[in-house]
Wavefront OBJ file of the C-alpha trace (Angstrom):
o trace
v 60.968 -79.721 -20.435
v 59.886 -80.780 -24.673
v 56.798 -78.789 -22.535
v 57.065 -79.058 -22.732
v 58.323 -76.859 -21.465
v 56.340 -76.338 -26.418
v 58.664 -74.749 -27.460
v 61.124 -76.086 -25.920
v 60.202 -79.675 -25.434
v 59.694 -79.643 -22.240
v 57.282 -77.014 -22.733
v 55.901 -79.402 -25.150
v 55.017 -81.878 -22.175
v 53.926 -78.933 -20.153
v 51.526 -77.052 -22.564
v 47.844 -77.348 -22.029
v 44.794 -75.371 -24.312
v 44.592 -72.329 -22.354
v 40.350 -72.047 -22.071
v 40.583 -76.151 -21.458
v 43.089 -75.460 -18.826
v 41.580 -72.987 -17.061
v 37.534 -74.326 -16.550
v 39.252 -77.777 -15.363
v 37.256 -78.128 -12.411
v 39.307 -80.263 -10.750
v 42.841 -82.188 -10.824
v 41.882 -84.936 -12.981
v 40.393 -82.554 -15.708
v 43.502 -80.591 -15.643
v 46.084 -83.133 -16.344
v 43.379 -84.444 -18.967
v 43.646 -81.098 -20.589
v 47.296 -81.053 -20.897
v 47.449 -84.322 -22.352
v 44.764 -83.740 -24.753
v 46.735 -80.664 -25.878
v 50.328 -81.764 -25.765
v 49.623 -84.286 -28.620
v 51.092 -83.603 -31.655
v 51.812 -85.503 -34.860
v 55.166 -84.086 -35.195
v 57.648 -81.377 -33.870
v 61.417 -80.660 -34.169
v 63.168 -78.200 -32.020
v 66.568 -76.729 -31.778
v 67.636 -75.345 -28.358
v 70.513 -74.248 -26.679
v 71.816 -75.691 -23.409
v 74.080 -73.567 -21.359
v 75.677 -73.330 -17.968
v 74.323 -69.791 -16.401
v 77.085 -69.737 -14.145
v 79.683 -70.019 -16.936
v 79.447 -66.543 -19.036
v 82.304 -68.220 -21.089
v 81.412 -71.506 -21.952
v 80.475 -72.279 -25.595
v 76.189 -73.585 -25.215
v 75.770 -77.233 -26.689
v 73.245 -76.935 -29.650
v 71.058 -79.921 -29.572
v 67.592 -80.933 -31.679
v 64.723 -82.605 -30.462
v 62.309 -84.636 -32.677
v 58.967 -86.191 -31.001
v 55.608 -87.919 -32.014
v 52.857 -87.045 -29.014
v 49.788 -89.378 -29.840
v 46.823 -90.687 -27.843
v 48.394 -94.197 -27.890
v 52.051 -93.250 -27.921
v 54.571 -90.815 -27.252
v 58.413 -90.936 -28.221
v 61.315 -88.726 -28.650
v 64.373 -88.317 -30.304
v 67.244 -86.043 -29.471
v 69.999 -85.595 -31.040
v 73.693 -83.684 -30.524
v 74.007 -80.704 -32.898
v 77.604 -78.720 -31.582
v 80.115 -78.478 -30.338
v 81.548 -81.955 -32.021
v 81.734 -83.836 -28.724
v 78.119 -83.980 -28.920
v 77.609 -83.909 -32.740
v 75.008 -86.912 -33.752
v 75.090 -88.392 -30.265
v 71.578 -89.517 -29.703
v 68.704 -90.730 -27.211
v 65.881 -92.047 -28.085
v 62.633 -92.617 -25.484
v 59.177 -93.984 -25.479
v 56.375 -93.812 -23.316
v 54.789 -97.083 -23.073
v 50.852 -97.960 -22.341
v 52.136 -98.812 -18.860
v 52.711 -95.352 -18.527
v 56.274 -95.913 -17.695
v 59.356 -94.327 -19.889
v 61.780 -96.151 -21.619
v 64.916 -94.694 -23.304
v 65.608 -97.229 -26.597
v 69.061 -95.390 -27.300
v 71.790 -95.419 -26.209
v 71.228 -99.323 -24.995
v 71.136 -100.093 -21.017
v 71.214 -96.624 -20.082
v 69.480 -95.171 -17.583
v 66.251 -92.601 -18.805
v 66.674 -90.572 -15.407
v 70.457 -89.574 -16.398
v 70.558 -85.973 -17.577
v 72.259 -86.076 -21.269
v 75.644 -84.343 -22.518
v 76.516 -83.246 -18.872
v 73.978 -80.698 -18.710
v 70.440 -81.234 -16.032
v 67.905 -82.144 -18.942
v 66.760 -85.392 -18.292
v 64.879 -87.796 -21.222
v 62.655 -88.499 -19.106
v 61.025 -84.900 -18.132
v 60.239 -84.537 -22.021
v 57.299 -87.545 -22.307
v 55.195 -85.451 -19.234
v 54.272 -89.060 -18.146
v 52.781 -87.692 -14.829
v 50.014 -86.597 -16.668
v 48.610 -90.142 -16.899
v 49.068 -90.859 -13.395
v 45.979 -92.107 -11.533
v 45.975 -89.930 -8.406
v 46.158 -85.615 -9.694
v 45.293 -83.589 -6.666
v 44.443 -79.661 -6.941
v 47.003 -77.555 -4.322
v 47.066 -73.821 -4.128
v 47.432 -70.802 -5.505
v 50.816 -69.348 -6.110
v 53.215 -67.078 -8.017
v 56.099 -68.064 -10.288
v 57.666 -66.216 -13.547
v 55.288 -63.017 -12.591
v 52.173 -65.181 -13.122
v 49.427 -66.543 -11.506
v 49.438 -70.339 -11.211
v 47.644 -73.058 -9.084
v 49.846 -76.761 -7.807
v 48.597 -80.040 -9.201
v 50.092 -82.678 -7.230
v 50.457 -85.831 -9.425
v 51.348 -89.211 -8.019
v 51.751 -92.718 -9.704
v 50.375 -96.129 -9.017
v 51.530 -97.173 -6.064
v 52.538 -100.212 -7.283
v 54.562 -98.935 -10.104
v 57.509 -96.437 -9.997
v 58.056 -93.199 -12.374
v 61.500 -94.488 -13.723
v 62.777 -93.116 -10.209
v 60.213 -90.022 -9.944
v 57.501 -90.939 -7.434
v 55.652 -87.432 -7.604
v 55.590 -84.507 -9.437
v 54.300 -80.872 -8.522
v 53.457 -78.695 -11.103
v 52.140 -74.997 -11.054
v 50.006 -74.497 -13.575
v 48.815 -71.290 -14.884
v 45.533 -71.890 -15.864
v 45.144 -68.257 -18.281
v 48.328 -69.618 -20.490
v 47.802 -73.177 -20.043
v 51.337 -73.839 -18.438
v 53.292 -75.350 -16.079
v 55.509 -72.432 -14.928
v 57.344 -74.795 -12.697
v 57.422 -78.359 -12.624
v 59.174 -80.842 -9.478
v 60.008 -83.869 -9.617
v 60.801 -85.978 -6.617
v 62.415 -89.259 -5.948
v 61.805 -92.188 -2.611
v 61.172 -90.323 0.901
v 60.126 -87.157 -0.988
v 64.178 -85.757 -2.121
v 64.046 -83.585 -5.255
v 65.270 -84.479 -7.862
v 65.435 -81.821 -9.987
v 63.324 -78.540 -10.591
v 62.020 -76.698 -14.042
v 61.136 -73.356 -14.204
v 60.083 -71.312 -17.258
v 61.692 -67.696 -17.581
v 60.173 -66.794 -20.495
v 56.843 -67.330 -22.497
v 56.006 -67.296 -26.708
v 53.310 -67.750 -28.470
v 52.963 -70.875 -30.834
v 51.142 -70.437 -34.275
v 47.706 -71.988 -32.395
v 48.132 -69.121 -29.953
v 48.832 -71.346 -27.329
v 51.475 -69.970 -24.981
v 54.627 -72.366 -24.706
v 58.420 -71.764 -22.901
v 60.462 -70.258 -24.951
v 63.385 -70.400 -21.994
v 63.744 -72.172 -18.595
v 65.957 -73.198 -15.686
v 66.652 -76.841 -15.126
v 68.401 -77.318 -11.422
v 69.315 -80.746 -10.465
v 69.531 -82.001 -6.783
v 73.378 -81.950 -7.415
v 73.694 -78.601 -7.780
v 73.958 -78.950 -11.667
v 72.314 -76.194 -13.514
v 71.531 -75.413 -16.935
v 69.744 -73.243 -18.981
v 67.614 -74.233 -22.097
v 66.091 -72.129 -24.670
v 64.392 -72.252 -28.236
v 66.329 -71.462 -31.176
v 64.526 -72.743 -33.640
v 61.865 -75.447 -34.267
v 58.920 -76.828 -36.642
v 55.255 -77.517 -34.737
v 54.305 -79.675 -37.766
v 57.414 -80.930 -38.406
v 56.660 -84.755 -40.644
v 57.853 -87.872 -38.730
v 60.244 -89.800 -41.300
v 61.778 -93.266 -40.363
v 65.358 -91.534 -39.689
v 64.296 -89.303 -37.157
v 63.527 -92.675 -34.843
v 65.032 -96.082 -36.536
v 68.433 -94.992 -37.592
v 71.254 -92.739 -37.593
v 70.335 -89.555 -38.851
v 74.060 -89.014 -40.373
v 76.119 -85.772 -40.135
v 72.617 -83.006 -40.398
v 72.678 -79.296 -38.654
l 1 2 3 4 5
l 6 7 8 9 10 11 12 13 14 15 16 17 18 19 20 21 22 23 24 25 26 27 28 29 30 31 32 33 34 35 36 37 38 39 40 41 42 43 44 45 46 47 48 49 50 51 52 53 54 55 56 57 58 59 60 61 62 63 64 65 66 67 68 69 70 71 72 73 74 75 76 77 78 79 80 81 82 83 84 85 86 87 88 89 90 91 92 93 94 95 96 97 98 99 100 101 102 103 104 105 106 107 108 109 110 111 112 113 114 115 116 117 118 119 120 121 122 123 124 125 126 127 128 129 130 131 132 133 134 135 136 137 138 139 140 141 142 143 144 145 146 147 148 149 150 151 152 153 154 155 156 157 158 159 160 161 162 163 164 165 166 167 168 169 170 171 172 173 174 175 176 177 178 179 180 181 182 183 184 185 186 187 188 189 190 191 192 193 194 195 196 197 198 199 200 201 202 203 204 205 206 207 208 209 210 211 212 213 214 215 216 217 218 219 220 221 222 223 224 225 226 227 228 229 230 231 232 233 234 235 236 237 238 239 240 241 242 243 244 245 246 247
């Protein structure tokens, strides 16, 4: 992502304490470490979403608002610009059955992407990080960085809203996931996440400031921070109601 891909939020999901990360002995202390560090009492952040391909297109403005506790996780995201997407929003929740749930817009599906661009609702709760089975891979290279594939797989009883595995490759110095797969039933991607460029958060925890969402239908879009709040203060509107005409 929303991380968490955080700066933007799915760097949120993605971010992990950078000395944690990196003496993780094995694949279960890792994807401890980024959960322990994603949480957050409150963020809000403004990105851009764009179609790389499309040098002309105006980029859709949107704002994500999210609550990352140890007993529950939830998002908000709301339509900023152009006015097709103004105040359009989803809202999802990761539930103690470790599966996501998107509350708004009503029957809709959490693995759609939103506002015809490849973000998906789902990417932003990192819910693969609480999956049982986390298995160190190896070493690679992505965004001109070291990094090291953590193969995380669900209860095999129980599907990832559609997902039923995610590879992530991890650089351990930073603390993130430099690229992030998700894949569906006999092991088709889904969609891909790659960070392009890193920041620095006020706790000196690197985050993605930009990345590259591709979806398995060729659909591609860029996302990148604009703006945002790391202790931004939850208030009833940003989850329980409509949060009127703001920019």
């Amino acid at each position: 992502m929303l991380t968490t891909l955080a700066a933007t939020a799915v760097a949120i999901a993605q971010a992990a304490a950078p000395a944690t990360a990196a003496s993780a002995p094995d694949g279960a202390a890792l994807a401890a470490a980024m959960r322990r560090a994603m949480q957050s009492d409150g963020f809000e952040l403004r990105l851009t979403l764009r179609d790389p391909a499309d040098g002309s297109s105006t980029p859709q403005r949107i704002a994500i608002v999210g609550e990352f506790g140890a007993q529950r996780r939830r998002i908000a995201l709301r339509g900023i610009a152009p006015a097709n997407i103004a105040n359009r929003r989803y809202r999802a929740e990761l539930g103690a059955d470790a599966r996501v749930r998107l509350l708004e817009p009503a029957l809709a599906d959490v693995q759609a992407p939103v506002w015809g661009s490849a973000l998906v609702p789902w990417d932003l709760l990192g819910a693969w990080w609480d999956w049982p089975v986390q298995e160190l891979g190896g070493a690679d290279q992505a965004a001109g960085h070291a990094c090291r594939w953590l193969h995380s797989r669900p209860p095999a009883a129980a599907a990832g809203g559609g997902v039923t595995a995610v590879d992530s490759c991890i650089d351990a110095a930073d603390g993130v996931a430099l690229v992030t797969r998700c894949w569906g039933p006999r092991h088709r991607l889904l969609r891909s996440i790659e960070v392009t460029r890193l920041l620095r958060k006020s706790s000196g925890l690197a985050a993605a400031k930009s990345a590259l969402i591709r979806a398995a239908d060729g659909t591609t879009t860029a996302i990148e921070v604009y703006d945002g709040d790391e202790h931004h203060a939850i208030v009833a509107d940003d989850f329980d109601a409509p949060t009127g005409a703001r920019r």
